[in-house]
N, C-alpha and C positions, 0 to 999 in steps of 0.2 A: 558483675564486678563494679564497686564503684570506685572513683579516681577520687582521691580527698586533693585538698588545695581550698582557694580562695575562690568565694565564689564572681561567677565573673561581672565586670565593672565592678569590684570592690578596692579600695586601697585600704592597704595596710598600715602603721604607725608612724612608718617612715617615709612613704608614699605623701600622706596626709603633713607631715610636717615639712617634706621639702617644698611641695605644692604652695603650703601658707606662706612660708618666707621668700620664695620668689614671684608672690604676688605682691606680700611688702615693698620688696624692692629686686629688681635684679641680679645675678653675683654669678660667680664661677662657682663648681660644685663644694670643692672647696672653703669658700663662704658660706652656702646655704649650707651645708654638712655644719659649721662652727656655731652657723645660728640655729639651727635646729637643735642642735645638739645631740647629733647621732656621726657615725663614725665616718670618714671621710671612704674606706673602701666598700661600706655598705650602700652608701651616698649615691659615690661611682656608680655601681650596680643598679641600684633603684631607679637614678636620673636618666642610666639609659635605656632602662622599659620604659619610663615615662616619657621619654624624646620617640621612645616606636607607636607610643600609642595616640602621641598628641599633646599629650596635658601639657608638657614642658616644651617651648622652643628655645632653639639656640639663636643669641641675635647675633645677623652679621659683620663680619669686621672688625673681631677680636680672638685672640688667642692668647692664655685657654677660654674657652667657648665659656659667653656668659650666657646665663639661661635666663628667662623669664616664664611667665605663663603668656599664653595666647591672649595678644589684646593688651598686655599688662603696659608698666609705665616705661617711659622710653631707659636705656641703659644708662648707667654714666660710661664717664667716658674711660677706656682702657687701654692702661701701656705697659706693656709688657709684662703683661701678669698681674698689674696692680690697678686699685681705682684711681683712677685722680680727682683729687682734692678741688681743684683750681674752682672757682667758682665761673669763671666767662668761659671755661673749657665743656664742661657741664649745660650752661645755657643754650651754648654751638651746639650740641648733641642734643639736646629736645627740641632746637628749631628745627637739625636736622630731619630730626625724626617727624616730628610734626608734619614738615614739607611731605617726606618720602610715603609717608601713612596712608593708607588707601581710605579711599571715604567709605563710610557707613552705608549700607544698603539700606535702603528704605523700600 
């Protein structure tokens, strides 16, 4: 009997699209589902295989949970659901992140 599905380490359309846009830039699923251009509950779904298996992390210290990809660029900054704009608020958040960032193994 054989089991059909994807084969495995494969990503699917949506997989592959939510992966691109939160390499672009960071976002809530929500985000990356608008920029992708796929449906926010298929989004949902997909983001959280992709949060089991690795490829997506959540960064900490925002809610709803902004995703990136592993390594990717630091978040902006988040209140209450929304990005903020602020330009010195944004800068605070990359030095933050910079500080906090583990160094590179060599």
């Amino acid at each position: 009997m054989t089991t059909l599905g994807r084969p495995s380490g494969s990503f699917g359309p949506v997989s592959v699209a939510l992966r691109q846009q939160a390499a672009a830039a960071p976002g809530t699923v929500r985000d990356l589902a608008h920029r992708a251009q796929v449906g926010v509950k298929v989004a949902r779904y997909t983001a959280s295989r992709l949060l089991e298996r690795g490829e997506l992390v959540a960064l900490q210290g925002s809610r709803p949970a902004v995703l990136s990809v592993p390594g990717g660029p630091p978040a902006p900054a988040v209140q209450h659901g929304r990005l903020r704009t602020d330009p010195i608020a944004f800068a605070l958040d990359m030095l933050d992140a910079s500080f906090w960032q583990e160094p590179a193994m060599r």
